[in-house]
C-alpha positions in Angstrom: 151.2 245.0 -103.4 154.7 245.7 -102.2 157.6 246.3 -104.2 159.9 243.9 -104.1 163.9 244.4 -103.7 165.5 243.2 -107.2 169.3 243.0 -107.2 171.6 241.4 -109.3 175.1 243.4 -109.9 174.1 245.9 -107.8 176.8 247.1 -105.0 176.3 248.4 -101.8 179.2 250.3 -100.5 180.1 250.1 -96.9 178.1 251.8 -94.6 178.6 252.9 -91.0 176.5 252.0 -87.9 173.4 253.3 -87.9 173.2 254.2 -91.9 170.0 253.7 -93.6 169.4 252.5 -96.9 166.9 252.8 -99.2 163.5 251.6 -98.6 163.3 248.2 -98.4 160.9 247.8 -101.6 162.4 250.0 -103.7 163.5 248.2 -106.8 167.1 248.7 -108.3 168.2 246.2 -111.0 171.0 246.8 -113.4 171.9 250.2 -115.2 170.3 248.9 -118.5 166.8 247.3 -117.1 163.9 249.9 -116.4 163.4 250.8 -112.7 160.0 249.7 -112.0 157.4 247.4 -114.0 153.8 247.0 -113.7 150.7 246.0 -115.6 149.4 249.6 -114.6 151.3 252.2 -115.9 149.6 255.2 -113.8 149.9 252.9 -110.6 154.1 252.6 -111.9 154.1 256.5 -111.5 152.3 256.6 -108.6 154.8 254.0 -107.2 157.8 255.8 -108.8 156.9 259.1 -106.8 156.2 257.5 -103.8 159.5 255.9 -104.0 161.5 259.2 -104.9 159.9 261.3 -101.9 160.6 258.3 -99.7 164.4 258.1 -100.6 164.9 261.9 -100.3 163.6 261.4 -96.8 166.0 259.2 -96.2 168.7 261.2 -97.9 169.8 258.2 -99.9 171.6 258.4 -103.2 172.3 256.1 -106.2 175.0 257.0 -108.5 176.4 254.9 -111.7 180.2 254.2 -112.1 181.7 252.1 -114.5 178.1 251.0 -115.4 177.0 249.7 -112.1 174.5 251.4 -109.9 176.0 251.8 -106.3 173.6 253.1 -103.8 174.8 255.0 -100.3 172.5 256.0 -97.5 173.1 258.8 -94.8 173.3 257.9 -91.2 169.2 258.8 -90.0 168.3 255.5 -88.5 169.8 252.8 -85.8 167.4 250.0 -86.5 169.6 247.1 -86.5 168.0 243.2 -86.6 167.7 241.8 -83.2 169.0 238.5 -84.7 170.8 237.5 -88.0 170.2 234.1 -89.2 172.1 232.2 -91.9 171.6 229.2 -93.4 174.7 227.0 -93.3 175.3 225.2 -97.4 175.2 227.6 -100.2 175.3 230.4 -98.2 178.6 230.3 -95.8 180.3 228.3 -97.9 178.5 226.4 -101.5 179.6 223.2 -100.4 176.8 221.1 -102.6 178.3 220.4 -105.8 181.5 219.6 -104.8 181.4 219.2 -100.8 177.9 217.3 -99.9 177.6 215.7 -103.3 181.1 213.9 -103.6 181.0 213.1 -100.2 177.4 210.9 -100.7 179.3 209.4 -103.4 182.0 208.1 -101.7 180.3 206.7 -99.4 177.8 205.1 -101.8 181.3 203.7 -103.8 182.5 202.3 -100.0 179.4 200.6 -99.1 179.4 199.1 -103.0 176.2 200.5 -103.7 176.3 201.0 -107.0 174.5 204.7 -106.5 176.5 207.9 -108.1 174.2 211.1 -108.4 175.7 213.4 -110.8 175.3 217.4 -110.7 171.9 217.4 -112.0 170.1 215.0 -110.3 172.2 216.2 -107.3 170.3 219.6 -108.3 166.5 218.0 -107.8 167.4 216.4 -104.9 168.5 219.4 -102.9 164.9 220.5 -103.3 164.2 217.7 -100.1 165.5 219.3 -97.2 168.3 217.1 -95.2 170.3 214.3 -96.0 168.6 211.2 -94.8 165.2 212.8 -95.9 167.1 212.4 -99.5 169.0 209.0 -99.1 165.2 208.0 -98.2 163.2 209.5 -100.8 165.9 208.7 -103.6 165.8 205.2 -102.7 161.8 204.7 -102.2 161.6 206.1 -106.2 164.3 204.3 -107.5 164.7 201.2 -105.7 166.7 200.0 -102.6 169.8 198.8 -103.5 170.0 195.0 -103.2 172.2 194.6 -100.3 170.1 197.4 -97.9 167.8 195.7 -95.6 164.2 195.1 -95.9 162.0 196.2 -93.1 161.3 199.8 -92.6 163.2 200.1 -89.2 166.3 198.3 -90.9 166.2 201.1 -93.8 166.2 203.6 -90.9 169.4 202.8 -89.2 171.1 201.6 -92.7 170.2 205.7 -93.8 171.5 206.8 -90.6 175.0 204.4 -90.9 174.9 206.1 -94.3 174.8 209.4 -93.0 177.4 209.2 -90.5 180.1 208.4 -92.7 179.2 211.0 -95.4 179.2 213.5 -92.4 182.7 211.8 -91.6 183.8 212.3 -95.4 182.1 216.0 -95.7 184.5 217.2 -92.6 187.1 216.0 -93.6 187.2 218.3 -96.9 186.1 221.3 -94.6 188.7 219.9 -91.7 191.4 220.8 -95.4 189.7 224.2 -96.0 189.3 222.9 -99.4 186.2 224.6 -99.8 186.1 228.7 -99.2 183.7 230.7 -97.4 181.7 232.9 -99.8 182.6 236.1 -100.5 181.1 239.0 -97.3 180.7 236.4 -95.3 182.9 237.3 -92.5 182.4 241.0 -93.2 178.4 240.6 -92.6 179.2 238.5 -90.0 182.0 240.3 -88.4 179.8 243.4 -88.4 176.7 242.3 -86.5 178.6 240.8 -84.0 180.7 244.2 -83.1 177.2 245.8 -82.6 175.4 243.3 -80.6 173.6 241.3 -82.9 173.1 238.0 -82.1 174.2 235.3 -85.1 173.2 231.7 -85.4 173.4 229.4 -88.4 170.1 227.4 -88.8 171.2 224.4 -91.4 168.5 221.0 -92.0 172.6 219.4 -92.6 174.1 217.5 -89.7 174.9 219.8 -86.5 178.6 218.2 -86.8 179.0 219.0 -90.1 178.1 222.8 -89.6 179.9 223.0 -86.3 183.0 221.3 -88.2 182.2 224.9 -91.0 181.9 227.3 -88.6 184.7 226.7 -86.0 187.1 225.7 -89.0 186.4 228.6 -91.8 184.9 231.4 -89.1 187.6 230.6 -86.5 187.1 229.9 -83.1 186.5 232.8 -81.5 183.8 234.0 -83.9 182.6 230.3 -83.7 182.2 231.0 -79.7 179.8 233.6 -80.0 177.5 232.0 -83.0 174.9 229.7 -82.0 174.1 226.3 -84.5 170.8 224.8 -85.1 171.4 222.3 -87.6 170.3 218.5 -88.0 167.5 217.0 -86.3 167.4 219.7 -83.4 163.2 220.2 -85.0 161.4 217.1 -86.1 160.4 218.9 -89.2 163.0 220.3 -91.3 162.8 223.3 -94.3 160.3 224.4 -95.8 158.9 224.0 -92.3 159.5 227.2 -90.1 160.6 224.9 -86.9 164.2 225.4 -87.4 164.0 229.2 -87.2 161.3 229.7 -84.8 163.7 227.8 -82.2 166.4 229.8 -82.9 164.1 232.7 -82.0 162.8 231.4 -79.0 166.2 230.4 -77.6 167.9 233.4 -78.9 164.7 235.7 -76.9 164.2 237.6 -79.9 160.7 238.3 -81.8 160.7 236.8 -85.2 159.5 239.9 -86.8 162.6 241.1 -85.5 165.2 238.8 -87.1 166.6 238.4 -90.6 167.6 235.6 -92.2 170.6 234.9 -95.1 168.8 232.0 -97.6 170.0 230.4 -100.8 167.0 228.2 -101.5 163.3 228.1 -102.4 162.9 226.0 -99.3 164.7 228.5 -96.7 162.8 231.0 -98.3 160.1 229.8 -98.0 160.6 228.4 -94.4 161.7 232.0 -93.2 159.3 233.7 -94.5 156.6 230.8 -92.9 158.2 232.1 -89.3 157.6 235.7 -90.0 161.0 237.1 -90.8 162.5 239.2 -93.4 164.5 236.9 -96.1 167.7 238.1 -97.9 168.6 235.4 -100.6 172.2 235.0 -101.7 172.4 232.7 -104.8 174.4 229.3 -104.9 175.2 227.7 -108.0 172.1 224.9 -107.2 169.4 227.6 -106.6 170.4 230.6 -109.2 167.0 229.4 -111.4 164.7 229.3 -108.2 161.3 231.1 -107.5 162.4 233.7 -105.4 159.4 236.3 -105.8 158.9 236.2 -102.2 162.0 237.4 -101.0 163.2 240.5 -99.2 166.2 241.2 -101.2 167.8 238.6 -103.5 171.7 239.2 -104.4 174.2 236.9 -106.3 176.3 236.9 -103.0 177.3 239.4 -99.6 180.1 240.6 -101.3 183.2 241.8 -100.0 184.5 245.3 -100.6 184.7 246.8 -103.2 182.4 244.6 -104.8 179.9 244.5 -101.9 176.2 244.3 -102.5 174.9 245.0 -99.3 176.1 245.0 -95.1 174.5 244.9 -91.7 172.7 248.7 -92.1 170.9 246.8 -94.8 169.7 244.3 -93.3 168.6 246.9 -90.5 166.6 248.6 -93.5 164.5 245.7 -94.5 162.9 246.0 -90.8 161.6 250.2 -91.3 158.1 250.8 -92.7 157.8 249.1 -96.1 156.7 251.6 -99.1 153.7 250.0 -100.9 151.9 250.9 -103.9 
């Protein structure tokens, strides 16, 4: 069983190219939590050791200050990811709550459908991956409003009208940069492009909509050199792995060789389904999801001083795992 990466406040100070960190299943939660925990306490020490002779190999330190544990890593390794992958909402920028969500309601209020989803129910639908997907399943459990059409192939193109103008509505906030990147998002960025990594965004939200985020908030020249999959680009969307296993194949990189950026159970799990390693950064949405399966999970990227991990990180995740 490996041992899974835990972070919450944990900060990562910068690190230069080619740093390693700490293994990538060593567990590190806050100053006041116990390090490891297991139903076996022999197999804990076991694990503990392991872990200790493993970090002094890699000459990596942990030290405490002002109660939070910051961990630096000596330069020993150059194993950088062939790819880094981000998902677009929640991660980039959390757009759901007050980006996606009020711009579904708008146009519900336009087109007089008498529909408003509120925060939480907003919350439960995110767990559908892509906007029509969740116009479609909303309306098959609750009822079609009573001016949509009838017939199945109607439905279709009154979702997709639907869709259109919420995309319209959704760019224009972004198009008024009312809605800020999230923290270490350039940095991370910024970082694996000036060392050759390549960088796509791989989003189930409409490729317009993403293109309109990452040329407006990432600036064109960073836009230039990022690839978008986003929309219906795969016919299956997250949790399937389609989305990301293009972006491999396109990119000519190995999957194995890529990490992804995730904020959700369903990118998660849709990652991890394509055979790449997952760092989750939680969104206001997702903060209560499952994420036992992930790589590393963090509150954000973090921008310095209050980052929680950077590109040699990411690198790290890809070295031998430690198991106990």
């Amino acid at each position: 069983m490996a041992l899974r990466i835990v972070y919450s406040s944990t900060i990562f100070p910068s690190q230069r190219k080619g740093a390693s960190t700490l293994p990538s299943t060593l567990t590190l939660p806050n100053a006041n939590t116990a390090l490891l925990s297991s139903s076996s306490s022999s197999s804990s020490r076991s694990s503990i050791e392991r872990i200790k002779s493993a970090s002094l190999r890699n000459k990596s330190k942990t030290s405490r200050r002002n109660g939070v544990v910051t961990c630096s890593a000596s330069p020993s390794s150059s194993v950088l990811p062939k790819a880094l992958l981000f998902d677009c909402d929640g991660v980039l920028v959390d757009t759901e709550k007050d980006g996606h969500r009020i711009s579904f309601n708008d146009t519900f209020a336009e087109k007089e459908l008498g529909v408003t989803w509120d925060v939480d129910l907003y919350g439960e639908l995110l767990k559908i991956g892509g906007g029509k997907e969740r116009m479609t399943a909303y309306f098959n459990k609750v009822g079609w409003p009573e001016n949509a059409p009838k017939t199945e192939g109607e439905r279709k193109e009154f979702i997709a009208g639907l869709h259109k103008r919420k995309t319209e509505l959704f760019m224009a906030l972004i198009e008024k940069k009312l809605l800020p990147l999230r923290p270490g998002v350039e940095k991370l960025i910024d970082q694996a492009l000036g060392n050759g990594v390549k960088v796509a965004v791989c989003s189930t939200s409409n490729e317009k909509a993403v293109s309109a985020i990452v040329s407006c908030l990432l600036g064109p020249e960073r836009a230039e050199q990022i690839q978008i999959y986003a929309g219906d680009v795969v016919p299956r969307k997250k949790p399937d792995p389609a989305i990301y296993l293009l972006a491999a194949d396109t990119l000519g990189v190995d999957p194995s060789s890529c990490v992804v950026v995730e904020d959700s159970g369903i990118g998660l799990a849709a990652a991890k389904a394509a055979g790449m390693k997952c760092i989750v950064t939680k969104s206001g949405y997702t903060a209560d999801e499952n994420f036992s399966n992930a790589d590393a999970v963090f509150d954000c990227i973090g921008d310095p001083p209050e980052e929680r991990f950077d590109l040699a990180f990411c690198g790290s995740l890809l070295e031998k795992q430690y198991v106990s």
